[in-house]
C-alpha positions in Angstrom: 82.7 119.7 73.0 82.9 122.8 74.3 84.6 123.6 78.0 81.2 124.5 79.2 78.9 121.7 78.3 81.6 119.4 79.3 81.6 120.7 83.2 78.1 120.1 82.8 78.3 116.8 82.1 81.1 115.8 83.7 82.1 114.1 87.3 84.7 114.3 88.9 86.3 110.7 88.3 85.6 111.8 84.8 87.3 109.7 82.2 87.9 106.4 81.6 90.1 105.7 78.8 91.2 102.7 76.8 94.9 103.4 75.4 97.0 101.7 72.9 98.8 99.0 73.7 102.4 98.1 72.5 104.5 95.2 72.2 105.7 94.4 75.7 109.1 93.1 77.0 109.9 90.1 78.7 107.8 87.1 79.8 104.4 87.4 77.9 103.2 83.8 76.7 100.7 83.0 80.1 98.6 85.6 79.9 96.0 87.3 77.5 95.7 90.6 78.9 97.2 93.6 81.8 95.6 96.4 82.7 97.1 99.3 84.3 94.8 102.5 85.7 96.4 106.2 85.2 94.9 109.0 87.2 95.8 112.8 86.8 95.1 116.0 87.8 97.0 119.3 86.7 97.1 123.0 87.7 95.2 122.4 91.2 96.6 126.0 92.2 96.3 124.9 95.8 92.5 124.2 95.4 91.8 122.9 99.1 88.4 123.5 99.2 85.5 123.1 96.7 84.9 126.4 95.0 83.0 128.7 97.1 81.0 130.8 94.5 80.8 131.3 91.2 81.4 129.1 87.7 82.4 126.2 89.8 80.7 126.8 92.7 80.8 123.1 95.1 82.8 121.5 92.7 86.7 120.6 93.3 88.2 120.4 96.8 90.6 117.7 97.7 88.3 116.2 100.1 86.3 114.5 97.2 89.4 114.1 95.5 90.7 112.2 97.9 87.4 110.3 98.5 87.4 109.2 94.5 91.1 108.0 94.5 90.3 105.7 97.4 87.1 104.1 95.4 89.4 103.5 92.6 92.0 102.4 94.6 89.8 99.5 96.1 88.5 98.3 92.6 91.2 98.6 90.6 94.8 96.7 91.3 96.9 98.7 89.3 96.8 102.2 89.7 99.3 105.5 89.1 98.7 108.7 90.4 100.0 111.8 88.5 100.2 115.4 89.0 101.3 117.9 86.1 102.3 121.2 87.4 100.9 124.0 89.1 100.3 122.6 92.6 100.8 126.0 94.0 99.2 129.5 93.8 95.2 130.3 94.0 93.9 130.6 97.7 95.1 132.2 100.5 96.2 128.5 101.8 99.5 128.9 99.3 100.2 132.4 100.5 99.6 131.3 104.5 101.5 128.1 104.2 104.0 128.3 101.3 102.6 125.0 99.8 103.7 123.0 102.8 99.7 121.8 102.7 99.1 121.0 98.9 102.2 118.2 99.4 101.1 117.0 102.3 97.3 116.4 100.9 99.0 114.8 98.2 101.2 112.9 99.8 97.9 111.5 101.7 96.5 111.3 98.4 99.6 108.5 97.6 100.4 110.5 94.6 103.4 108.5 92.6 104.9 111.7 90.9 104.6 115.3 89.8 106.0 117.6 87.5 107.2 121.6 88.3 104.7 124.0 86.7 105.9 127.9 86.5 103.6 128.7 89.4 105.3 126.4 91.6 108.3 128.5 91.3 106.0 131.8 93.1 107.6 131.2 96.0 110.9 131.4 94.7 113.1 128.4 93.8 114.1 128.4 97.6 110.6 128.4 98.7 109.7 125.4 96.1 113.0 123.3 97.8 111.9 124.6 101.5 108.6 122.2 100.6 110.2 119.3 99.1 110.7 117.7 102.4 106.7 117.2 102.8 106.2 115.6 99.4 106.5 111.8 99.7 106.6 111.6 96.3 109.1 112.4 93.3 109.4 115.6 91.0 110.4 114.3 87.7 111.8 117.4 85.6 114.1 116.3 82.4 114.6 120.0 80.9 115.0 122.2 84.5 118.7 122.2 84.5 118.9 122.7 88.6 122.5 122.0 88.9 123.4 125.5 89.7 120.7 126.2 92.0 119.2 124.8 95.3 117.3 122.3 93.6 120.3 120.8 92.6 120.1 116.8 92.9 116.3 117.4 94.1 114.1 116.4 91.0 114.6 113.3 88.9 114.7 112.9 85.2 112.5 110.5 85.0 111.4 107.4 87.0 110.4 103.7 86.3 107.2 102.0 88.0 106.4 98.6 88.1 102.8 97.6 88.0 102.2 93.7 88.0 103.7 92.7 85.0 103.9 96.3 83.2 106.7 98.6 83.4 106.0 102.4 83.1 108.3 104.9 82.1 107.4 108.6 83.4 109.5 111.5 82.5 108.8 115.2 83.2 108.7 118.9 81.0 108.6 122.3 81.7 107.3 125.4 80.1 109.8 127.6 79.5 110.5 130.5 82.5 111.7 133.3 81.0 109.2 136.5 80.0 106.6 133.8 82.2 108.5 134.1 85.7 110.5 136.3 87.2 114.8 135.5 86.7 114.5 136.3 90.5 111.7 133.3 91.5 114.0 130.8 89.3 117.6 132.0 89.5 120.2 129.7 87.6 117.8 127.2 86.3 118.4 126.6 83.1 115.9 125.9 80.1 116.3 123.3 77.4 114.8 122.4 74.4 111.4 120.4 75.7 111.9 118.3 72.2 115.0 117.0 71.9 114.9 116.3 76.2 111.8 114.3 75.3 113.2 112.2 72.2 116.1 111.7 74.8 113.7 110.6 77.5 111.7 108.1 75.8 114.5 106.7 74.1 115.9 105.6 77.2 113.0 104.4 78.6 111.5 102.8 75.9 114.7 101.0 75.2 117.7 101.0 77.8 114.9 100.7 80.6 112.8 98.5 78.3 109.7 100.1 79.5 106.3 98.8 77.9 104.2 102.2 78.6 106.2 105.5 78.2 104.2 109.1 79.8 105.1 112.3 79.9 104.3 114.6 82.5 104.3 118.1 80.4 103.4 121.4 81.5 104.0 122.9 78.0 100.2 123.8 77.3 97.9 121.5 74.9 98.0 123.5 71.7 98.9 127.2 70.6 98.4 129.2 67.7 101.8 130.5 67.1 104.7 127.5 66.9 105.1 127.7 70.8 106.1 123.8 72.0 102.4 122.9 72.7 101.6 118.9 73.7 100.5 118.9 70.5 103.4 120.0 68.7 105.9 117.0 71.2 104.0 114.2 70.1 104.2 115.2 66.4 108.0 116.0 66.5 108.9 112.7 68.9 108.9 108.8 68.9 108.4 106.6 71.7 105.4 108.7 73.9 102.5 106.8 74.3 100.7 109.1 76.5 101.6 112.8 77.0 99.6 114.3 80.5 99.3 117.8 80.2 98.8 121.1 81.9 99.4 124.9 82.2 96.4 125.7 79.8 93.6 125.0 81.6 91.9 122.5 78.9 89.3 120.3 79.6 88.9 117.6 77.3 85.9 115.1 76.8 88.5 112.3 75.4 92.3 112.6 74.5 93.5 113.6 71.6 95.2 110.8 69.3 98.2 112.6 67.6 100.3 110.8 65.3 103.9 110.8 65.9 107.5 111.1 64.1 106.6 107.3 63.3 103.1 107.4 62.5 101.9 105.7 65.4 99.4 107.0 67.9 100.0 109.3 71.1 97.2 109.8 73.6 97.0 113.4 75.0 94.6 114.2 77.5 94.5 117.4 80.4 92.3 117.5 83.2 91.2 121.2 83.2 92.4 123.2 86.1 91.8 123.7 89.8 91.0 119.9 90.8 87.1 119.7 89.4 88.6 116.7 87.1 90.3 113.9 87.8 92.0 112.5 84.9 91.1 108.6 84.3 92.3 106.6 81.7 92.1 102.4 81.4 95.1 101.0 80.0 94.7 97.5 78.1 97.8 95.7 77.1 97.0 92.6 74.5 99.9 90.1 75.5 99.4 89.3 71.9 101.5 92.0 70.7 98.5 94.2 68.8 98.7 97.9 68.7 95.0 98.3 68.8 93.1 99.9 71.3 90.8 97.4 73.6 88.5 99.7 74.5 88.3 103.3 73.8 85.3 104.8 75.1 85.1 108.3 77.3 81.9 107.4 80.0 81.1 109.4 83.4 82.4 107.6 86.6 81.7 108.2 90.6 81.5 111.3 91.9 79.0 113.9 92.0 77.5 115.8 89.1 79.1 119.0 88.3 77.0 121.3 87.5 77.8 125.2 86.3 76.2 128.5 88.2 74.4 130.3 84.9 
C-alpha cells in the first residue's frame, strides 16, 4: 500500500499487531496465554502541535497522542512505550526550547525508552546531555561509543522490562554520523558496526538475561537500495530479534514486514512514519505452549480520529 492511501485510511492508534511468540523461560505450566502491548512512535521532529496546513493538515500533535496512550493504557494491562529517534528538530518549539519540551511531553506520556536519532544530536552532543535531565525515561544506545564525550555513562546499552510474566529485552542502534552530521554536533562519539553490536545485544538478552521478547530500537532506516545497514538488512544478517522498531526513513507501513533471519525464523519490522500522525500498535500473544506461531496477525484501524490527506 502506498504511503498515501495508507494516511488515508489510517488512525492514529493505527496498528494492532499479533507477533510471534517464542518459547518462554521460567514458570509456564498454569497458564495458556500472555499478552504484552508495544506502542511506538519514531522521528516526531518535535511535532507539538497537529500539522497546521498542508499534506497532514490536523493530523499529529501530542495532545491526541497523549489522549490515545491513555485509552490504551486503561484497557490493556501490559503496555511498553517506545520512541526510535529523532525526537528533536522540525518547529520553532526545538529551536526556542532546545528539546527541553519534547522530554518533558514524553515523560508525561510515561514513555519506557528511546533511542538517539542523528537529529537529536542538532543541538550538539552537549545540548542533547543539557536535556537528559527532563527525560524520565532511558536512552538505550548499544553502538554510540560516548565514553569520550559528555554523554559518557548517560545512555544504556540496553534494558530489561518485566511485564506480568514476560520479560522484554530492548536494546538500541544508530545510524551512522559521519557525512550525516556535523564531527562538530557529535565530537568523540564513536561509530560501530550496527551488526555485530546487535548479534552482541540479543545474545545477551536472549540468553544471559533470559529474556522471552527481544526489540530493537533502530534508527538505521527500513530498507535502501545500495548495501547501507537498513532494518532490513539487521534482521537478515542477526539471530535472536523478534521485533526490530524502526525510524530515520520516514516509512509508513500498513503491517510489519516478516523478514527471515540468520536462523530462518521470523522478525517483525514495522515504523510508524514520521512527525507523530502514527502511533505504532502491535498485540503480542505468547502461547505458554511453546508454539512459534502467530495468534493473531491481523493489521485493523483503532481509536482516534480519521486521517485524512489535503488533495
Amino acid at each position: 500500500m502506498k504511503r498515501r492511501t495508507f494516511v488515508k485510511k489510517a488512525s492514529l492508534g493505527t496498528l494492532l499487531i499479533g507477533g510471534v511468540a517464542s518459547p518462554l523461560s521460567g514458570m509456564i505450566a498454569e497458564r495458556k496465554q500472555a499478552k504484552i502491548t508495544i506502542l511506538h512512535t519514531n522521528d516526531v521532529h518535535s511535532r507539538i502541535e497537529p500539522f497546521a496546513r498542508g499534506r497532514y493538515a490536523g493530523q499529529g500533535g501530542a495532545i491526541r497522542r497523549a489522549q490515545v496512550i491513555a485509552q490504551i493504557r486503561k484497557k490493556e494491562e501490559h503496555v511498553l512505550l517506545l520512541d526510535a529517534g529523532d525526537i528533536f528538530q522540525g518547529t520553532p518549539y526545538f529551536n526556542y526550547f532546545g528539546g527541553e519540551l519534547e522530554f518533558k511531553l514524553m515523560s508525561e506520556m510515561q514513555y519506557d525508552a528511546a533511542t538517539i536519532g542523528n537529529h537529536d544530536f542538532d543541538a550538539g552532543i552537549d545540548g542533547l546531555a543539557k536535556q537528559l535531565p527532563h527525560a524520565n525515561f532511558p536512552f538505550l544506545s548499544s553502538n554510540y561509543d560516548f565514553s569520550d564525550t559528555i554523554m559518557a555513562g548517560k545512555t544504556k546499552p540496553y534494558q530489561v522490562f518485566k511485564k506480568g510474566p514476560i520479560r522484554i529485552g530492548v536494546f538500541g542502534l544508530g545510524i551512522a554520523l559521519e557525512g550525516l552530521v556535523p564531527k562538530v554536533l557529535y565530537k568523540n562519539t564513536r561509530y560501530l558496526d550496527p551488526v555485530l553490536k546487535a548479534t552482541e545485544m540479543a545474545h545477551r538478552l536472549r540468553y544471559d538475561e533470559r529474556c522471552d521478547y527481544v526489540v530493537c530500537l533502530s534508527h538505521l532506516g527500513y530498507n535502501y537500495r545500495d548495501a547501507s545497514i537498513s532494518d532490513m538488512i539487521l534482521a537478515k544478517r542477526t539471530a535472536d530479534i523478534d521485533l526490530i522498531i524502526g525510524g530515520h526513513s520516514h516509512t509508513f507501513l500498513d503491517a510489519p514486514t516478516v523478514v527471515k533471519n540468520g536462523q530462518d525464523k521470523p522478525v517483525l519490522i514495522n515504523q510508524a512514519g514520521w512527525g507523530g500522525i502514527i502511533l505504532g500498535r502491535l498485540d503480542i500473544y505468547f502461547d505458554w505452549s511453546g508454539k512459534s506461531d502467530c495468534t493473531y496477525c491481523e493489521n485493523i484501524l483503532v481509536g482516534g480520529a480519521v486521517l485524512r490527506e489535503k488533495t
